[in-house]
PLY file of the C-alpha trace (Angstrom):
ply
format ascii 1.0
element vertex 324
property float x
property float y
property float z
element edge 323
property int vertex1
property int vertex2
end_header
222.02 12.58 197.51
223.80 15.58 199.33
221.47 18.69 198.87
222.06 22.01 200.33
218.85 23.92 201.87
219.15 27.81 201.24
216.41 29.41 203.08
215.43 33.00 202.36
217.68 34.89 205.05
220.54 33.42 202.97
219.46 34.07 199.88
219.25 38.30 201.15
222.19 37.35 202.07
224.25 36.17 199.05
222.58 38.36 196.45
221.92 42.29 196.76
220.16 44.80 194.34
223.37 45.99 192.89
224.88 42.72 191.99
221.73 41.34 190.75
221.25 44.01 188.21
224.41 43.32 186.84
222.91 39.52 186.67
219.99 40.60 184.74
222.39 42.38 182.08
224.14 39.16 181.43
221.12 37.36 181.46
219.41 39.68 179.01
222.31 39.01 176.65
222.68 35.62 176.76
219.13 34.82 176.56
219.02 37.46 172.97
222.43 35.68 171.67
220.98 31.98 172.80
223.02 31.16 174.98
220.24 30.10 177.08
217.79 27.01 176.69
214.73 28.41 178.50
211.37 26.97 177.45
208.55 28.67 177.79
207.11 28.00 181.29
204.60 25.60 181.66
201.63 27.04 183.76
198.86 24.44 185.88
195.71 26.54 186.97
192.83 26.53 188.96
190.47 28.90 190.66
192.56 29.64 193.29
195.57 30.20 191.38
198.86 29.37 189.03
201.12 27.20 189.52
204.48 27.87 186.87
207.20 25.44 186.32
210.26 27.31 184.21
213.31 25.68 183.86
216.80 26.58 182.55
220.03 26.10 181.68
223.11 27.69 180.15
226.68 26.91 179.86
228.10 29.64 181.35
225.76 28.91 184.51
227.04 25.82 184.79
223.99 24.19 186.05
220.53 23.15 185.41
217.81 24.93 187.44
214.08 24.94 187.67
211.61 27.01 189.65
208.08 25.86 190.66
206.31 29.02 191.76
202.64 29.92 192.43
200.41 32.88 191.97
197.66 32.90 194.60
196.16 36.38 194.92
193.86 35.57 198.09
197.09 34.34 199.59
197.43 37.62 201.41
194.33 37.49 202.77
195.05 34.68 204.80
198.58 35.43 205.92
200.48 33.68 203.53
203.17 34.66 200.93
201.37 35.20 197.56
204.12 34.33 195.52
205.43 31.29 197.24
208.08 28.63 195.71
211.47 26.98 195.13
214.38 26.51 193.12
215.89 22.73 192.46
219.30 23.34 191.49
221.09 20.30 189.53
224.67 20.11 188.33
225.77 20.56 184.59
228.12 18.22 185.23
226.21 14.79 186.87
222.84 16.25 186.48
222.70 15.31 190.20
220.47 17.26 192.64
222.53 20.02 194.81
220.43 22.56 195.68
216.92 23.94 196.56
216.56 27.73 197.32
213.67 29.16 198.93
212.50 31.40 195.43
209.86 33.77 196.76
212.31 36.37 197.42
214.75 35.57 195.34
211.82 35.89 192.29
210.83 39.13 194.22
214.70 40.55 193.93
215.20 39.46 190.61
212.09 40.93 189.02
213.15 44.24 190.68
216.47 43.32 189.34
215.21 43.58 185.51
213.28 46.91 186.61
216.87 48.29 187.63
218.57 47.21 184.07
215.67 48.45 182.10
215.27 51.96 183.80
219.10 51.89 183.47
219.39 51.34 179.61
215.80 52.68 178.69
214.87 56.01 181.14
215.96 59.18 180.57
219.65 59.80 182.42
217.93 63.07 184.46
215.14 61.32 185.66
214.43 62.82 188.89
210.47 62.46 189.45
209.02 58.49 189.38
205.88 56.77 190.26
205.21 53.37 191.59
201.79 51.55 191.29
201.30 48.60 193.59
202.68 47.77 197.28
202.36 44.09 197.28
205.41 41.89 198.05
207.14 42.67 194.93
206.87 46.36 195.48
210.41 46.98 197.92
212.04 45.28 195.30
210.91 47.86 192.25
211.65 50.70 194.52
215.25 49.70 195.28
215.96 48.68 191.78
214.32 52.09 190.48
216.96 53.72 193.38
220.09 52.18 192.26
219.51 52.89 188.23
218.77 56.92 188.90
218.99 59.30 191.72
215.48 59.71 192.08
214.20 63.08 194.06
210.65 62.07 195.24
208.75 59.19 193.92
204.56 58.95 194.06
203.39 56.07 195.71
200.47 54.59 194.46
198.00 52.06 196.03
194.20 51.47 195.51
194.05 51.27 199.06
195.58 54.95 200.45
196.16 53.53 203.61
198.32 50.60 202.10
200.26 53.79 200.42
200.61 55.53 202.91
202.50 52.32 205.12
204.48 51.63 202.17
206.06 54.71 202.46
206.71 54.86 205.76
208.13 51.45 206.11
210.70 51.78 202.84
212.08 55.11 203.97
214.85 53.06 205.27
215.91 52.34 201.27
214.75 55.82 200.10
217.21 58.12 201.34
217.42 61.45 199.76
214.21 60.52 197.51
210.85 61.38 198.99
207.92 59.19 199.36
204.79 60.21 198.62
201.58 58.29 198.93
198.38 58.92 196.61
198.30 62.11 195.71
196.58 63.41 192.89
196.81 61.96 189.47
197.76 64.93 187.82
201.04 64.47 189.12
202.10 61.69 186.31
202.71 64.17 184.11
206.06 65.19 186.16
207.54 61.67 186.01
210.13 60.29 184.00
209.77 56.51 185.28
206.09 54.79 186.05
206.62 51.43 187.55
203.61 49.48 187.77
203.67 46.57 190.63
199.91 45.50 190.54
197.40 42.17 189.83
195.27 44.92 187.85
192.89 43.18 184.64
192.83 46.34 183.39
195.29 49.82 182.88
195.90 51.27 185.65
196.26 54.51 184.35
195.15 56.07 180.95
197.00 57.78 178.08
196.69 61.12 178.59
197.40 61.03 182.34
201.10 60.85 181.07
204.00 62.84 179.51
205.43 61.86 176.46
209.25 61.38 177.78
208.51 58.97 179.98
209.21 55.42 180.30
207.47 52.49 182.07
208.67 49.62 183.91
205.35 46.97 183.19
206.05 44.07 185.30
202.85 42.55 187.09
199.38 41.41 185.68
200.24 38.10 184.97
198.66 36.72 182.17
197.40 36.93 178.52
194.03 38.53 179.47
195.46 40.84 181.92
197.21 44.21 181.57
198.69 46.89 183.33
198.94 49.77 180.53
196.50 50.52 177.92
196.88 49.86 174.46
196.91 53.54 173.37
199.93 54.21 175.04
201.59 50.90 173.72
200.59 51.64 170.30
203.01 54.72 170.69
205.55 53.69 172.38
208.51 51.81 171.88
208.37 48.74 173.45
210.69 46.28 174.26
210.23 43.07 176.14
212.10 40.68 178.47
211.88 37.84 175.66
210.15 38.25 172.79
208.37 34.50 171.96
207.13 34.53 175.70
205.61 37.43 175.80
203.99 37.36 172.43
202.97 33.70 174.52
201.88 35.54 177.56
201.93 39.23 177.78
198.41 40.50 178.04
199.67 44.00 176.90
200.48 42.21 173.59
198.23 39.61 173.55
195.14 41.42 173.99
196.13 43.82 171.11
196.36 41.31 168.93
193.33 39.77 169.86
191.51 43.08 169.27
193.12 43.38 165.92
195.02 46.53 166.73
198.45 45.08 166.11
199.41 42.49 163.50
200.45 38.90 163.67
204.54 39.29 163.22
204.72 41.83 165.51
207.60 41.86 166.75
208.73 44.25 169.43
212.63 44.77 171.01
214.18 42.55 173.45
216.25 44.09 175.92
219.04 42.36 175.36
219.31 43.21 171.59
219.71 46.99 173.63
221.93 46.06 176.16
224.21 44.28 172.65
223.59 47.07 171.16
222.05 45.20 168.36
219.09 47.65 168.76
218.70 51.55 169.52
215.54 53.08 170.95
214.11 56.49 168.66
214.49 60.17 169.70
213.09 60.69 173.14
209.43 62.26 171.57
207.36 59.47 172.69
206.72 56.72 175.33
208.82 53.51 176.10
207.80 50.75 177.80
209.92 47.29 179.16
206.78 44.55 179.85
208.72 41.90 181.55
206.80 38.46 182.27
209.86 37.05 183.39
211.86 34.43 182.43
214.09 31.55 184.13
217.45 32.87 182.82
216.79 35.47 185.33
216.87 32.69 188.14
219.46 30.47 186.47
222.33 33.44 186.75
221.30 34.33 190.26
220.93 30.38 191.34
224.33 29.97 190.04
225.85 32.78 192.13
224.11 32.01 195.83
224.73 28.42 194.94
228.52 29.31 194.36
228.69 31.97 197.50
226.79 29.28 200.40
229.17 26.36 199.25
232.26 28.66 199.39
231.16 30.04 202.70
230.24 26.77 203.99
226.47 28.07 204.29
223.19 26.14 204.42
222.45 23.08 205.58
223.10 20.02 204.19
220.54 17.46 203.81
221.09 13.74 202.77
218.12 12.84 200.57
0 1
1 2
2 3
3 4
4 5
5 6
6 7
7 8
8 9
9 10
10 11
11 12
12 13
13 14
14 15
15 16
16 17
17 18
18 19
19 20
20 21
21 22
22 23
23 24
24 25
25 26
26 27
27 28
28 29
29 30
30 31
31 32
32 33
33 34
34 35
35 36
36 37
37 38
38 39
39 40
40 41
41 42
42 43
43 44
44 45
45 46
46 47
47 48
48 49
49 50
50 51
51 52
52 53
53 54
54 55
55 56
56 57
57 58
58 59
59 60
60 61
61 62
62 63
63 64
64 65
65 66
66 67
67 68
68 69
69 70
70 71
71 72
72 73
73 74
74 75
75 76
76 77
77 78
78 79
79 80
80 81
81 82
82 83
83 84
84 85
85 86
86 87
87 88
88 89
89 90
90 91
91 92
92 93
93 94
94 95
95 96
96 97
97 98
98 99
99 100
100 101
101 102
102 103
103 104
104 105
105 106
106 107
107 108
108 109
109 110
110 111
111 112
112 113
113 114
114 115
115 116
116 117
117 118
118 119
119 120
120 121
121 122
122 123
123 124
124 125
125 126
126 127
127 128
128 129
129 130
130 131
131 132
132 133
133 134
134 135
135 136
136 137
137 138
138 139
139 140
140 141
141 142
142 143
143 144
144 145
145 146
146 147
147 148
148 149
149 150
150 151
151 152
152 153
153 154
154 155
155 156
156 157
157 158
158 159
159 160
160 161
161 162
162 163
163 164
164 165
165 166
166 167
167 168
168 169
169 170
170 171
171 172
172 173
173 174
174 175
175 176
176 177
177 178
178 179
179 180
180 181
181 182
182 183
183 184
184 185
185 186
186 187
187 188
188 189
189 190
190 191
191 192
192 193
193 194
194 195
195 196
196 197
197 198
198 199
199 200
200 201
201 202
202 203
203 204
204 205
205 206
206 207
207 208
208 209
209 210
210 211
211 212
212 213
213 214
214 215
215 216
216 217
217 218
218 219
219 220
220 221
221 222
222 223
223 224
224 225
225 226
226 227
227 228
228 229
229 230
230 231
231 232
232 233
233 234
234 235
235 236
236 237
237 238
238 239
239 240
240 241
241 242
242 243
243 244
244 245
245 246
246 247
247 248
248 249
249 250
250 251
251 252
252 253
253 254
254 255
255 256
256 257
257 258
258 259
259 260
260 261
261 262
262 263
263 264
264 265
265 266
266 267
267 268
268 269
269 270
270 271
271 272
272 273
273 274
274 275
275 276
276 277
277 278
278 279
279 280
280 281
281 282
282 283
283 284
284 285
285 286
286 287
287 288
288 289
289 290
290 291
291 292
292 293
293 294
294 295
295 296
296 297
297 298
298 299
299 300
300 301
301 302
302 303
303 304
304 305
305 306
306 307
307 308
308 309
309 310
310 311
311 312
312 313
313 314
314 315
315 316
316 317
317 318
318 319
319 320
320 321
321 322
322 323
């Protein structure tokens, strides 16, 4: 078996922010229209950590692709990538093997990615003033993607560590531009911003309700699990909310799930995808309360942007080729 090896400098290489927010659009669609098979992930855990194995495929893509990705939180304690894993690539065609991509960064872009095509179809078009909680590995990523969808003017930076906020912003002022960076300051300034992005491994909300205006919207993308959440449930219950994919994260989504569990929300709830938005299948209300994108990610994400590296090393001659 021929495989080709695409190691994470490549992958930078082949895919930027711009182009894979464009992915994310088509992969929003396909997956609402079904042109996607994409079970629901299949997670192995123990005290350490989660290990997920999410597989996909689509037509269009023309190949099969599965990522096996882990979630180890003490990971950065010991110098190693939290978020570590791969992506076997196999073609549609033979079903043979033909490539495996380094996925840590690619999952890393690509969850920015769906950030960027959420703030772009969901945020207000004048958003000038954001906010960005978290400044693990995943953090560059939201920041760029909140950069390309609106021409931000300063952005709060915020970290349970300040010290961790404060070298955040000094080391992503090379992606910031125009838009300043500002690390930690006090809460009351949530009430300016028309974005919240929140980045974190937080159980619990990591703000409250009335620490926030009622135009904004909020990017929900960490706090992996059905017990965990990043926003609190009174500011769910009135927003508008719209998810990545609706069975998995009525499956996974601690935001829902723990709602439900608690009684507050019914049994067919059913909230928005984003790609009934992008198909315009959907429509959000006026702009006089909250909305919120929870995103617990999904491998049509990495199927569209597999496809395109894949494509862009073997026309470039890139990689190296391995004989299995």
């Amino acid at each position: 078996m021929n495989v080709k090896l695409i190691d994470q400098k490549l992958v930078a290489e082949c895919l930027k922010m711009p182009r894979a927010i464009e992915l994310m659009k088509s992969a929003y669609a396909d997956l609402t229209e079904g042109n996607v098979d994409s079970p629901l992930r299949t997670a192995l855990v123990n005290e350490g950590g989660t290990v997920l194995y999410k597989p996909a495929y689509g037509e269009g893509a023309g190949i099969f692709c599965v990522k096996v990705v882990s979630v180890f939180a003490d990971n950065v304690n010991k110098g190693l990538p939290v978020t570590p894993g791969i992506i076997v690539v196999n073609s549609a065609e033979t079903g043979m093997p033909l490539a495996i991509l380094e996925a840590g960064y690619l999952t890393a872009l690509r969850t920015g990615a769906a950030t960027g095509i959420a703030t772009k179809v969901m945020a207000p078009e004048d958003s000038k003033v954001g906010a960005l909680f978290g400044t693990g590995g995943q953090s560059r990523h939201q920041l760029e993607a909140m950069l390309c969808a609106r021409s931000f003017e300063r952005i709060y930076v915020f970290s349970r560590q300040e010290a961790n906020a404060i070298r955040f912003c000094q080391d992503n002022r090379d992606i910031a531009g125009d838009c300043e960076l500002i690390a930690n300051p006090d809460r009351k300034v949530l009430k300016e911003c028309d974005v919240i992005t929140t980045s974190t491994t937080s159980p619990t909300a990591v703000f409250s309700d009335e620490e926030i205006s009622d135009r904004v919207h909020i990017n929900a993308i960490g706090s992996l699990g059905a017990q965990r959440t990043e926003i609190s449930a009174e500011t769910l219950l009135r927003s508008d909310v719209v998810v990545d994919q609706r069975a998995a994260c009525l499956a996974e989504a601690g935001e829902i799930c723990l709602m439900r569990d608690a009684g507050l929300i019914d049994d067919d709830y059913c909230p928005v995808e984003i790609g009934e938005l992008i198909l315009g299948k959907q429509c959000l209300g006026e702009r006089n309360k909250p909305t919120v994108f929870k995103s617990v990610g999904n491998a049509a994400q990495d199927l569209v942007c597999s496809a395109e590296i894949y494509r862009y090393a073997l026309d470039q001659g890139l990689g190296v080729d391995a004989v299995l």
